[in-house]
C-alpha positions, -999 to 999 in steps of 0.1 A, spaced: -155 87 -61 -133 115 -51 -115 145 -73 -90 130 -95 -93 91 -78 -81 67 -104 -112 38 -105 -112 6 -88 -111 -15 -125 -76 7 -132 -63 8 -98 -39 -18 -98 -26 -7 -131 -17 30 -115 3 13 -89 40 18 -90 74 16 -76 83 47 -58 49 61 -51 41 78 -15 19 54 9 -4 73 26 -27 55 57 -64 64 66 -57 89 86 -32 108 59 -1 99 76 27 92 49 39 61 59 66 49 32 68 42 -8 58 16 -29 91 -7 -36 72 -34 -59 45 -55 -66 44 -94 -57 19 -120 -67 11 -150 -44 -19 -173 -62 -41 -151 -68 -38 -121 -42 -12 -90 -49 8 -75 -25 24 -40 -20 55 -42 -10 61 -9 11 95 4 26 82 21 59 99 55 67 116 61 101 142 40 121 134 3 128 105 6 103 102 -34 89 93 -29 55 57 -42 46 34 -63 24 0 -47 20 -28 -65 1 -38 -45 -26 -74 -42 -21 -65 -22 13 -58 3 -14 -86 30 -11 -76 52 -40 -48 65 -64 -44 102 -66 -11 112 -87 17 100 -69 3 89 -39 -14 61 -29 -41 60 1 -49 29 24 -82 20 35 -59 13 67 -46 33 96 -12 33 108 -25 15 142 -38 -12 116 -2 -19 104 13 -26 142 11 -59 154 1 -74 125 27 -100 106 26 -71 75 62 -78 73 61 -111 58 51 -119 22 23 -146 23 36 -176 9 26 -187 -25 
């Protein structure tokens, strides 16, 4: 485990509204808006930064690690393109 990573059991308990969204290859992509359960998978809800950015829904076990108030993907930002990440899976 890294420096000052939260572990995997309390991850989804350090995840909040608000918190940086960092991708694989430490770009900062957006913040965490909210938290949304469909069955029994949660999603991140992430508001993208930059101009025509959709905001996102990223499952939470493509989250690699908490570190204070950032959170790290075990995704790139070429992972999130083309991909239907901006629609909430249906419950």
């Amino acid at each position: 485990m890294r420096e000052n990573a939260v572990p995997d059991a309390d991850l989804r308990a350090q995840l909040k509204p608000d918190q940086k969204v960092i991708a694989e290859n430490d770009e900062e992509i957006g913040e965490i808006v909210d938290i949304h359960t469909r069955g029994s998978a949660e999603y991140i809800h992430i508001r993208r930064y930059g101009p025509g950015q959709d905001d996102i829904y990223v499952p939470v076990v493509g989250v690699e690690r908490v570190v204070a108030n950032r959170v790290f993907l075990r995704l790139s930002a070429l992972d999130l393109l083309g991909k239907a990440w901006h629609e909430l899976p249906a419950s």
